[in-house]
C-alpha atoms as one frame of an Amber mdcrd trajectory, in Angstrom:
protein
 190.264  16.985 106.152 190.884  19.701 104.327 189.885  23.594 104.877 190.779
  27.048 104.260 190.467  29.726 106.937 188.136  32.718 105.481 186.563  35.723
 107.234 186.898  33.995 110.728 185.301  30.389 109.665 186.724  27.172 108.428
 185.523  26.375 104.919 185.482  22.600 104.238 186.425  21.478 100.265 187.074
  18.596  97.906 189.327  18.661  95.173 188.830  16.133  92.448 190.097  15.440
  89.390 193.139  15.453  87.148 195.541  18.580  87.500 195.565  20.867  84.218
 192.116  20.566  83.239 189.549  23.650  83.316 188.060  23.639  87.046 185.015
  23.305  87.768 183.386  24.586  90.981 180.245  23.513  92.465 178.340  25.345
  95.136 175.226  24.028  96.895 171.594  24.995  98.318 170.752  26.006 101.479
 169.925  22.894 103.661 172.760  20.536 101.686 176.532  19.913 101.652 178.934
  19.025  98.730 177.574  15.742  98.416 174.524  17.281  96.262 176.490  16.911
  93.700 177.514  13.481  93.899 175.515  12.132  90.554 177.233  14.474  88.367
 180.841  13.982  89.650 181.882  10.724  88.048 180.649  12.239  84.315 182.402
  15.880  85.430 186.053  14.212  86.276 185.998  13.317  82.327 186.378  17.118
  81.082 186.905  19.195  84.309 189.007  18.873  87.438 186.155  19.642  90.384
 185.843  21.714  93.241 183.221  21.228  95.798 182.899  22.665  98.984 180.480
  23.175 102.251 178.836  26.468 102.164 179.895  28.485 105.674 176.804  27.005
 108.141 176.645  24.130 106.117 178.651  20.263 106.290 181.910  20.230 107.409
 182.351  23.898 107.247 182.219  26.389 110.719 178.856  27.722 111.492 179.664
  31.311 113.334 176.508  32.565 115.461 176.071  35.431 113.030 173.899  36.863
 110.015 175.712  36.046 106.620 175.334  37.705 103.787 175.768  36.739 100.314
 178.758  38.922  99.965 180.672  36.963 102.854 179.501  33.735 101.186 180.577
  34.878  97.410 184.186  35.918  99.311 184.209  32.605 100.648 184.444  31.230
  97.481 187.030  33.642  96.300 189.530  32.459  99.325 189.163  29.523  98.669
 190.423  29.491  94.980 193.278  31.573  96.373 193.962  29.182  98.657 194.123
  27.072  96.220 196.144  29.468  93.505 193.185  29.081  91.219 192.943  32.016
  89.380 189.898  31.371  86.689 187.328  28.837  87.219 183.395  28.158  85.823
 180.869  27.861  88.398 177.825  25.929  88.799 175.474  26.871  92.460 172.013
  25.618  92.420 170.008  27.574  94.653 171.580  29.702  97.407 174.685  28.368
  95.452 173.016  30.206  91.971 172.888  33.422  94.254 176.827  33.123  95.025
 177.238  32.770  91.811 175.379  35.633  90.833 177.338  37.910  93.303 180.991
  36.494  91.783 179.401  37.423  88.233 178.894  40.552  89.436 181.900  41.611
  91.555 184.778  39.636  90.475 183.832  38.628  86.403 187.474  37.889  85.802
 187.966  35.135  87.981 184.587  33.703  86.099 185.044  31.781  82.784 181.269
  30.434  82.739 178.303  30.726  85.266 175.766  28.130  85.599 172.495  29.387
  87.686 170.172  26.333  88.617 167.242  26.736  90.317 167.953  30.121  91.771
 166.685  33.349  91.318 167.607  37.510  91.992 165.080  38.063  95.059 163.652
  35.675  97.171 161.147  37.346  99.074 158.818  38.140 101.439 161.410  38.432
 104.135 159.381  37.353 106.799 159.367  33.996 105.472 163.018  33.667 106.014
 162.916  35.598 109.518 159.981  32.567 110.479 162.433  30.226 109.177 165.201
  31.177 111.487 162.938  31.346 114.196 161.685  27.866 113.823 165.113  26.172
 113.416 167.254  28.409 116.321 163.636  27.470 118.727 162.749  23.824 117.287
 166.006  22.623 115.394 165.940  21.459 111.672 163.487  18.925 112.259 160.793
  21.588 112.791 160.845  22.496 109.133 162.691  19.119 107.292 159.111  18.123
 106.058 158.775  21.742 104.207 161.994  21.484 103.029 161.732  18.312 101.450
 158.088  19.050  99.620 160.063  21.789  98.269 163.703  20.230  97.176 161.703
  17.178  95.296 158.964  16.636  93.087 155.768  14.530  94.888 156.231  11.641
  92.322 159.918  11.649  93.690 158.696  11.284  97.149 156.324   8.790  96.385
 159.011   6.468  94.883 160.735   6.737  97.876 163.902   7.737  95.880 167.261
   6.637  98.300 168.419  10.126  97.545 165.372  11.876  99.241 166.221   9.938
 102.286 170.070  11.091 102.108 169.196  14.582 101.685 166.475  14.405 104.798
 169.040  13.051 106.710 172.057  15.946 105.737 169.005  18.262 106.249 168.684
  17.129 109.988 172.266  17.363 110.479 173.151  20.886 109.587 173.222  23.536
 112.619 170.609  25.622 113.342 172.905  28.462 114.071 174.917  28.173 110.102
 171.252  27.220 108.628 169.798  30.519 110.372 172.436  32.581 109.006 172.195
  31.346 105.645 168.644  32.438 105.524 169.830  35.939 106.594 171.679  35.715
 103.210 169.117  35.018 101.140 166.607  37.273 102.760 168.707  40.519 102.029
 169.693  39.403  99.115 168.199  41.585  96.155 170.450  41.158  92.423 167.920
  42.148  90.062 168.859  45.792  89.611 172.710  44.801  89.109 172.070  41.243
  86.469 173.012  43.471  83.704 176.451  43.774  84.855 177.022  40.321  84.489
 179.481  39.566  81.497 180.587  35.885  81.466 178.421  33.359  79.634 175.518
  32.158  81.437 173.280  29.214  81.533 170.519  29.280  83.483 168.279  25.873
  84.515 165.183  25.874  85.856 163.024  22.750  86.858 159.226  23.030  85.461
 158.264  21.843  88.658 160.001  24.088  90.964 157.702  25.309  93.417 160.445
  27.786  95.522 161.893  28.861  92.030 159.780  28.606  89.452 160.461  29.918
  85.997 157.969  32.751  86.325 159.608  35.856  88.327 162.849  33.951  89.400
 164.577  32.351  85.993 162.571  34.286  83.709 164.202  37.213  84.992 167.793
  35.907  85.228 167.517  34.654  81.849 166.140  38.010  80.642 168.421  40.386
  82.082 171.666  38.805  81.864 172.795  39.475  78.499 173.191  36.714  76.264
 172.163  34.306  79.155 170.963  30.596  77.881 168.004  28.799  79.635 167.504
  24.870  80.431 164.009  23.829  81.313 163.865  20.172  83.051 160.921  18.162
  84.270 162.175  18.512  88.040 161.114  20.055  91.179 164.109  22.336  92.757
 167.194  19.718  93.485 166.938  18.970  89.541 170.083  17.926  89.237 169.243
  14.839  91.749 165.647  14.382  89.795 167.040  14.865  86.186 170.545  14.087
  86.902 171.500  12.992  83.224 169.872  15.798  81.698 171.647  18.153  84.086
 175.122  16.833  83.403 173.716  16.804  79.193 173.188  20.593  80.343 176.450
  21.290  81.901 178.299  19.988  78.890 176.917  21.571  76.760 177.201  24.710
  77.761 180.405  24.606  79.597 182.514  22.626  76.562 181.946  24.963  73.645
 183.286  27.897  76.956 185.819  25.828  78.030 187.509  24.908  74.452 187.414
  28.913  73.820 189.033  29.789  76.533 191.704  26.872  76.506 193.856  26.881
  73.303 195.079  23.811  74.018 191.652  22.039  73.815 190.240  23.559  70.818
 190.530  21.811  67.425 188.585  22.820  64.582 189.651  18.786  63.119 188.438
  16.175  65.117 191.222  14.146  63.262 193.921  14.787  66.297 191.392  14.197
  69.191 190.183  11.069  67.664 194.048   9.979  67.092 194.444  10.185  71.012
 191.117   8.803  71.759 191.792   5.695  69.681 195.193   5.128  71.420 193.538
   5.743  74.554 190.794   2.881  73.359 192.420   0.418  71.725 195.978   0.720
  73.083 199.221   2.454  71.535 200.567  -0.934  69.867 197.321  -1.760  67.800
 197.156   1.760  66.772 200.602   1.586  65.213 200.162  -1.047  63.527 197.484
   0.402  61.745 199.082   3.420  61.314 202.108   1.224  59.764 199.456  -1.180
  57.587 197.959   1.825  56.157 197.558   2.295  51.930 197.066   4.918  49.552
 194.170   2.524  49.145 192.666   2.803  52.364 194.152   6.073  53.743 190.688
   8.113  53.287 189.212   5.426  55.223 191.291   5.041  57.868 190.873   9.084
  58.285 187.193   8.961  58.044 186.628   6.394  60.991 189.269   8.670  62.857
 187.868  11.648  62.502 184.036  11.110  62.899 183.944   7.288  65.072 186.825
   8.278  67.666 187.322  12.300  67.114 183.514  13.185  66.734 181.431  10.359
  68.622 184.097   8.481  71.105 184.837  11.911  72.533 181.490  13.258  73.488
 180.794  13.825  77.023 177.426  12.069  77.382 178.678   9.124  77.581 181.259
   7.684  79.687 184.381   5.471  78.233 182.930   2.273  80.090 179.373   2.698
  78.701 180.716   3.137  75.117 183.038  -0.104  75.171 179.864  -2.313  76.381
 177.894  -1.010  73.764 180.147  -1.613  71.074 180.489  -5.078  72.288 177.309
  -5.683  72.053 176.906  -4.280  69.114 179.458  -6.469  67.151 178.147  -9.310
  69.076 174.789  -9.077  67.932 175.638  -8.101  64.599 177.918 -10.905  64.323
 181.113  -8.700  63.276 183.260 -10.851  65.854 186.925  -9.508  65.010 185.894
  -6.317  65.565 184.576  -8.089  68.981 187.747  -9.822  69.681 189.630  -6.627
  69.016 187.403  -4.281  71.665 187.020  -7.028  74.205 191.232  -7.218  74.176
 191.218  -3.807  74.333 188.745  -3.472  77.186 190.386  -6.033  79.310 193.711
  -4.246  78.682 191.851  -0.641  79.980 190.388  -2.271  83.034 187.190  -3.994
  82.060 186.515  -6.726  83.996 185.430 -10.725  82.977 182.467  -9.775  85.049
 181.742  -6.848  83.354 182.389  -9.591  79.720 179.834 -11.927  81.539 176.921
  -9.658  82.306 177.084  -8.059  79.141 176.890 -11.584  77.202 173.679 -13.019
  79.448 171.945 -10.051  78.421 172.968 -10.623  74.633 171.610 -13.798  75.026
 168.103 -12.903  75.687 168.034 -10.094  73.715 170.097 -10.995  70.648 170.045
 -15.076  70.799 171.858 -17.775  72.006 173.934 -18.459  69.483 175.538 -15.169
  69.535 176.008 -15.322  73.279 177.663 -18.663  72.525 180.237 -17.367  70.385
 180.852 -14.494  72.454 181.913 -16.265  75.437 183.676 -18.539  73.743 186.225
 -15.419  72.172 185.725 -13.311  75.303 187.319 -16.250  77.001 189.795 -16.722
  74.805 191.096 -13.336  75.591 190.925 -13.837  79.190 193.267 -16.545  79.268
 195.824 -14.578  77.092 195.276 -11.541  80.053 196.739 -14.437  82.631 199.848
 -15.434  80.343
């Protein structure tokens, strides 16, 4: 497994994601390991290479019988991109992981390229609610306040649904140590940021759930949104683990914040012409050979065309993040299937089975077609799809 050694503790991480895009790290609440952030991964891994890690008390990390603060916490993160020779990252902590990332904003702004603050807030007081909290866990464990904990993390319609993911957090809940949970709540309950917000320089988005109850808007994001300047703020329907109650719409969020950041700080990703991105998103789609010979078949006649579909189908609408590659080849398959445009099928199911689409995948997509588009056009559809299956086995 693998860990960095920082201020006397082993700090647990996961690395994900191709080498030599913009990193991404992700930092969690109090009560939760890395795997919080599990729903917004697989959409992440398109634009970022991702950093998680296990907050010191917390997962896989050490959990020294101590009083943390969120200074030791905020250096923990620091060592760890070190460690790692990561010099400039953006950062994303929900929670106690928005009040690390309030601390790196302030102390060490050029490591920061954005700063995403979900769910948090400056001062989380009275402290005697944090000093009970110790007390209950180091005397009774974490099962003497898991049911407080969860009324607070998710939204009572989410409970009521008896959502798979409230269950997974109860049980990483139950599993953290007392001693590392205890500590963290020292953290939080000296923590006090609202005098020093204004130092905070890198651009800042800042979510808050309309049903946060630990959180809420009013004295918390209100007044991270107000005194960091030029700070954005996201309001979701959610309760505080918002990014596990509105997890597309947190993702939607991130990207949209984080993109127009990331592109300005990376040369090599900015393009005021979608033309080139679409270019490589189209050879990327439809394969390198097909592409050519278009390139190659291409007229003074139809030139303006062929530039139009690459700059605004592939450059402007294939490459936005809120969708992921898979999702956009099913539903322009059955799009041309319904609408009966069946080259254009042939040529996308090819292409899909050359990018590793599945016949399953072909299958599922046509039984739905035919309740929703007709028969008939299922029909046809399985007929070319399997066409081009057979040609995959020659």
């Amino acid at each position: 497994m693998p860990f960095i050694e920082s201020d006397g503790a082993r700090i647990y991480y996961r690395l994900e994601g191709n080498d030599g895009l913009p990193l991404l790290v992700l930092s969690s609440s109090i009560g939760s390991d890395h795997e919080l952030w599990t729903l917004q991964v697989p959409d992440l891994l398109q634009q970022f290479q991702v950093l998680r890690y296990d907050t010191r008390g917390h997962g896989a990390s050490d959990a020294p019988r101590a009083e943390y603060s969120i200074e030791q916490l905020g250096r923990d993160v620091l060592a760890l991109a070190d460690a790692l020779h990561i010099q400039k990252f953006a950062f994303c902590g929900l929670s106690l992981g928005g009040m690390i990332g309030q601390w790196l904003g302030i102390n060490a702004p050029a490591r920061l390229t954005a700063l995403v603050l979900a769910n948090t807030s400056p001062h989380l007081g009275p402290k005697s609610n944090w000093d009970d909290r110790r007390r209950a866990v180091l005397e009774g464990g974490m099962a003497a306040i898991v049911d407080m904990a969860m009324s607070r993390y998710f939204s009572q319609d989410m409970l009521a649904q008896h959502d798979p993911w409230v269950a997974s957090i109860r049980a990483t809940f139950l599993g953290i140590d007392p001693v590392g949970y205890a500590g963290c709540c020292s953290a939080i309950r000296d923590m006090d940021h609202t005098d020093q917000l204004r130092r905070i320089t890198t651009p800042t988005l800042v979510i808050v759930g309309d049903r946060d109850v630990a959180t809420p808007w009013a004295g918390h994001g209100e007044v991270l949104a107000r005194e960091i300047p030029g700070a954005r703020a996201v309001h979701l329907p959610a309760a505080h683990f918002s990014n596990l109650e509105c997890p597309r719409s947190f993702t939607a969020a991130l990207f949209d914040f984080l993109h127009p950041v990331v592109s300005h700080t990376n040369s090599t990703t900015d393009s005021a012409d979608p033309l080139d991105a679409g270019f490589a998103v189209r050879r990327q789609v439809l394969g390198e050979a097909h592409v050519d010979r278009s390139i190659a078949a291409t007229t003074d006649f139809n030139r303006e065309f062929q530039a139009l579909i690459t700059r605004y189908a592939w450059g402007a609408i294939w490459t936005r993040p809120g969708l992921d590659r898979r999702s956009r080849r099913l539903l322009v398959l059955a799009m041309m299937a319904s609408l009966g445009r069946w080259e254009e099928f042939r040529m996308h199911v090819r292409a899909a089975l050359d990018h590793g689409m599945e016949p399953c995948d072909l299958k599922e997509l046509l039984l739905q077609s035919a309740i929703y588009a007709g028969v008939p056009v299922a029909n046809t559809g399985f007929h070319i799809a399997a066409e081009e299956i057979e040609k995959q086995k020659v």
